[in-house]
Structures are given as C-alpha cells and as structure tokens.
C-alpha positions as CSV (number, residue, x, y, z in Angstrom):
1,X,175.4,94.1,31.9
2,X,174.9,90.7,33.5
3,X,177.9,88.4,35.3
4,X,178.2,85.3,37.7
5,X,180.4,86.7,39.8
6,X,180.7,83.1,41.8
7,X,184.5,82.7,43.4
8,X,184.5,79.2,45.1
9,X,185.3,76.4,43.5
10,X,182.8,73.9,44.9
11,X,180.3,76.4,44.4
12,X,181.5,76.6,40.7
13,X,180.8,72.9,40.6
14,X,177.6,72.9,42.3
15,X,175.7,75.6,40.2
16,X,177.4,74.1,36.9
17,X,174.0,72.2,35.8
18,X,170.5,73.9,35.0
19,X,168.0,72.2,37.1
20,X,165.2,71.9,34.6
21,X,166.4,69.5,32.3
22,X,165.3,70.5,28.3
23,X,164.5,69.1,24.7
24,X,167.6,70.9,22.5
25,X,167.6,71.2,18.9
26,X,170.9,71.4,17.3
27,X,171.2,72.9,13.6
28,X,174.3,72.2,12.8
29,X,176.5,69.2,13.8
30,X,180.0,70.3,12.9
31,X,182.5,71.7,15.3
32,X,180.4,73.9,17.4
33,X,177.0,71.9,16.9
34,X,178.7,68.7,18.1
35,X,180.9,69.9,21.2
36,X,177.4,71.8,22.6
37,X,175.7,68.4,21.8
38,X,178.5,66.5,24.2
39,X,178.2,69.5,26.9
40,X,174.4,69.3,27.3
41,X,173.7,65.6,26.7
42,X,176.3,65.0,29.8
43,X,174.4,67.9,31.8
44,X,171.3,65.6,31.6
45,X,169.5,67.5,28.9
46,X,168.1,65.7,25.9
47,X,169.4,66.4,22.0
48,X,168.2,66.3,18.5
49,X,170.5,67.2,16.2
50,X,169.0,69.0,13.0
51,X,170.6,67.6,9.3
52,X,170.2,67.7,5.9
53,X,170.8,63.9,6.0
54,X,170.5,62.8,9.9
55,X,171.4,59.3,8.6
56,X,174.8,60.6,8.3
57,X,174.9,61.4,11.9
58,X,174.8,57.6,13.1
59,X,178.3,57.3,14.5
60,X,178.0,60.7,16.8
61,X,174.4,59.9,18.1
62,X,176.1,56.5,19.3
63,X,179.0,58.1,21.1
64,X,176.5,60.7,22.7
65,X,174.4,58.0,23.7
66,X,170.3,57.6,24.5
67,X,169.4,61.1,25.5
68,X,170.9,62.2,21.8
69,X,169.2,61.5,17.8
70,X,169.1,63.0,15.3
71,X,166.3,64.0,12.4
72,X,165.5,66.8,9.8
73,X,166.2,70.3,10.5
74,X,162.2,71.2,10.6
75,X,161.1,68.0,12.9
76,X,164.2,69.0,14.9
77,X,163.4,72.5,15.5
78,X,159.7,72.2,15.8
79,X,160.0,69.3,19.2
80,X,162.7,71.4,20.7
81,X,162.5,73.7,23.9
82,X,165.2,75.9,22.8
83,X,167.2,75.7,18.9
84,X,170.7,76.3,18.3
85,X,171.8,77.4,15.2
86,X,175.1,76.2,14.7
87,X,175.3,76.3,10.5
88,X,178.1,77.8,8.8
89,X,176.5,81.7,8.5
90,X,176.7,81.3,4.7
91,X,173.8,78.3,5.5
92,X,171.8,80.2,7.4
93,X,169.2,81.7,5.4
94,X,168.6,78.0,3.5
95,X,168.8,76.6,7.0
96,X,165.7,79.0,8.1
97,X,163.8,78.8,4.9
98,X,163.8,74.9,5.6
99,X,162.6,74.9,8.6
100,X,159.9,77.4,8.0
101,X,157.5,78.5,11.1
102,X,158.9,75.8,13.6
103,X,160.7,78.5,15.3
104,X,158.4,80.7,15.8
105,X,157.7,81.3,19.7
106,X,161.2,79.7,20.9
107,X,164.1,80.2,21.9
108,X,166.8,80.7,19.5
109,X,170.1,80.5,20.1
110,X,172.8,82.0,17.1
111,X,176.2,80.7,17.1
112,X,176.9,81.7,13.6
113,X,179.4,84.1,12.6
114,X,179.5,86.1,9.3
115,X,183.6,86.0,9.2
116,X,186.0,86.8,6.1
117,X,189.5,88.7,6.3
118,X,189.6,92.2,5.1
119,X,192.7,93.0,2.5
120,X,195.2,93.8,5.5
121,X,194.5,90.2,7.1
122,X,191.9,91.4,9.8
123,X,189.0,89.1,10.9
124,X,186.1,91.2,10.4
125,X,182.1,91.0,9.4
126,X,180.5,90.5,6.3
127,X,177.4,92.5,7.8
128,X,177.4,96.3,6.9
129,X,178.9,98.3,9.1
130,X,176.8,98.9,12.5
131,X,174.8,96.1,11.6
132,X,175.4,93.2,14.1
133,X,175.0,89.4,13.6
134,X,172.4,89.2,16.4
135,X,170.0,91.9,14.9
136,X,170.3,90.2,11.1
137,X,169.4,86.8,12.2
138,X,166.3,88.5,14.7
139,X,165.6,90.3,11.4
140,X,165.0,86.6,10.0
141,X,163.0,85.5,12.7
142,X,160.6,88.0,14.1
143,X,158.8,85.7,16.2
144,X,161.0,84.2,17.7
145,X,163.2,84.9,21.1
146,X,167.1,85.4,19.9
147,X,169.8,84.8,21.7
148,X,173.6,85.4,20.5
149,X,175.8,83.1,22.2
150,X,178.9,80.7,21.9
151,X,180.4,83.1,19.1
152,X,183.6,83.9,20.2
153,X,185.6,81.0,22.3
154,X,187.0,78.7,19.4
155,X,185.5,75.2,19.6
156,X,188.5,73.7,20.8
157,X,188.4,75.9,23.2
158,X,184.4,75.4,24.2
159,X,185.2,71.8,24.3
160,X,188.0,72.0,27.2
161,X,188.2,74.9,29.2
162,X,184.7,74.5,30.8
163,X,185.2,71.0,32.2
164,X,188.9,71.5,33.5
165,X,188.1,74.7,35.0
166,X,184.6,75.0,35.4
167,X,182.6,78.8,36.0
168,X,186.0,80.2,35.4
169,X,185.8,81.1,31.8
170,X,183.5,83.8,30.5
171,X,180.6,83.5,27.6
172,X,179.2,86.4,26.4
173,X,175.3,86.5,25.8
174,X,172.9,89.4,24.6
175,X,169.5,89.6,23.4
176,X,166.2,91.7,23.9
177,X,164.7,88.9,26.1
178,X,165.0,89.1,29.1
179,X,163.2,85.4,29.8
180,X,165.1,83.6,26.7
181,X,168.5,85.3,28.0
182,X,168.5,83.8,31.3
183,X,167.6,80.1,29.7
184,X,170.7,80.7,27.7
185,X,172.6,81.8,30.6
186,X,171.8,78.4,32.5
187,X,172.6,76.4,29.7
188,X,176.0,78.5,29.3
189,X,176.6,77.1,32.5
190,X,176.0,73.6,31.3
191,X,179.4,74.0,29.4
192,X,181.0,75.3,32.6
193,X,181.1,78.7,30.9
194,X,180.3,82.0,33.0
195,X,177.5,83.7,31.7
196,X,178.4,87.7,30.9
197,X,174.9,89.6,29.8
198,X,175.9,92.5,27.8
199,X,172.9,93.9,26.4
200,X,170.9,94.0,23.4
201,X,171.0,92.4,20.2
202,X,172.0,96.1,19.3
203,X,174.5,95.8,21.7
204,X,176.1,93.1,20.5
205,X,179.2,94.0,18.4
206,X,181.9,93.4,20.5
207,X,181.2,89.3,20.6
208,X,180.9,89.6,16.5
209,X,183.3,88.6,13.7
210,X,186.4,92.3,14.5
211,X,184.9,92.9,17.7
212,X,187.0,93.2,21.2
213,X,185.8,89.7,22.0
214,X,186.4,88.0,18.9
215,X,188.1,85.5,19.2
216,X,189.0,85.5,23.1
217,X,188.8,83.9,26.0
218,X,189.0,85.3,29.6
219,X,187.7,85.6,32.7
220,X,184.6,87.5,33.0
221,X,186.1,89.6,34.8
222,X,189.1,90.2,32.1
223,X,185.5,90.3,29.1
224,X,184.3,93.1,31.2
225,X,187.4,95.5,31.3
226,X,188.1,94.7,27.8
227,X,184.3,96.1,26.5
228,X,184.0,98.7,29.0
C-alpha cells in the first residue's frame, strides 16, 4: 500500500504534472471520459477520444482544443500510450471485442463500474461475490497491463476537487504492474488527485461498486484508515 504523503502546498502544485507528456486514448466520452479528457489535455498530454461515431464528438474536441480529436475506438486504442476505459460497464465487452488486439501490450486503465441496487436500496456489484471488477476486465485482456482507477470519486467530484485543492484528495489505484501502476499514479496526479496504491487487482474490492470506498472522497490519509 502506496501514498503521496506530500504536505506543502506549493509542493502539491509543483509535483501536480507528469513530466513525460503522453498519447491517451479515451473510450468513452461521457461524464468520466470527458472530465479525464479536460484534466490531461490541460496537463499538456495529448487525447484521442475513442467513439462509436467520433463525428459526434465535434463540439467537445473544439472546447478541448488542438492537443484533443477524436476517432474509432480501435484506431484510438491502437496510437495510444496508455487507454482508458471509460464505457458504461454494461459496454464493455462490445467495446473490447471492437477494438480487438490494439490493447494488447498497454496500459489499461478501467474506470467502469458494474453497479445496480440490491432489494434493500444498497449500491453493490453485479460481479459474483469475491470477484472484483479489476480481475474481470484483466480476465478480458490478458495481455495487457490493467490498472483500476477513477472508480470511486463521482465525476462531479473528479472534475473540481483536484484543481481547487490540488494533491489533497485521495485516488485509489491497484493492479499487478508495478511499471503500469506508477504511470497511472502520475497521471492521477494530472487531475490533482493523490495517488493511494492498495494492492492487487485481487485486492481491489474496497474501490468496487459496495466497497468501503465506494462512492467517497477523502484524504488519503482518511482512504487509509477507512480500508485498514
């Protein structure tokens, strides 16, 4: 278990951007596909979001400006440094069938969540139980480096919390790459999130639809006592 424990502000502000800037694909240009899209294009990375119909996609690409476009899902992933998957979960098998073997070898970043409402009114997973998110979509894609990320702060949240109080708010990662983990936790940091490592895909229950992290936002300090 991994955390930023940086305390200053200016040296929140000063370790906010990832210094290699990188080629992002973006599956996914709704709520959380969009907002990650703003966050990286104004940390100096460059953004293709991923579509069914990317000709739909004219007015955001203009308000993100030249670093962004947008394209298929397949030519998306397959030019991209690291891919986000930021489909609704019930999309994501289609989503991976169309793009095919352009994941394989990267980075892969899973933002989806398999959410419903038991018959009491809890959030909870559509996954079996003991079976996380992070391990299904891995299951998907054995070649490629899976990360589970930006699952539990609500976009709303993801959008504004970051940039008025940068490094203070926690994001939990986990994955069984150690190399693709630390990517993610520099581009975490791109939208002023504090990067909290907590293990494994296998690991990773507590930042899934009824875990203790879902949804919440807290200091990383707060994210630790609460899974401990």
């Amino acid at each position: 278990m991994v955390v930023d424990h940086s305390t200053h502000r200016h040296k929140r502000q000063n370790s906010m951007h990832s210094t290699r800037p990188l080629h992002l694909g973006i599956l996914g240009a709704g709520r959380i596909g969009s907002t990650l899209a703003r966050h990286w294009v104004r940390a100096g990375h460059t953004v293709v979001l991923g579509s069914r119909s990317p000709e739909r996609l004219t007015d955001l690409v203009g308000e993100l400006g030249p670093r962004a476009s947008a394209d298929t899902a397949p030519r998306a992933a397959r030019h991209s440094d690291v891919v986000v998957l930021a489909v609704p979960h019930t999309a994501l098998a289609a989503t991976l069938d169309a793009v095919g073997t352009a994941l394989d070898g990267k980075v892969v970043v899973d933002t989806t969540n398999p959410v419903t409402f038991s018959p009491d009114g809890r959030i909870v997973s559509t996954l079996p139980e003991g079976r996380t998110a992070g391990e299904a979509t891995a299951a998907l894609l054995p070649r490629s480096r899976v990360v589970r990320a930006f699952t539990h702060v609500m976009y709303e949240l993801l959008a504004s919390r970051g940039l008025a109080q940068p490094l203070l708010w926690a994001m939990t990662i986990a994955g069984d790459d150690a190399d693709a983990k630390r990517t993610v936790a520099d581009l975490v940091r791109d939208t002023g999130f504090t990067p909290v490592d907590i293990g494994s895909l296998a690991e990773s229950a507590p930042l899934d639809p009824g875990g203790a992290l879902f949804p919440q936002t807290s200091t990383a300090a707060d994210l630790l006592a609460r899974i401990a």
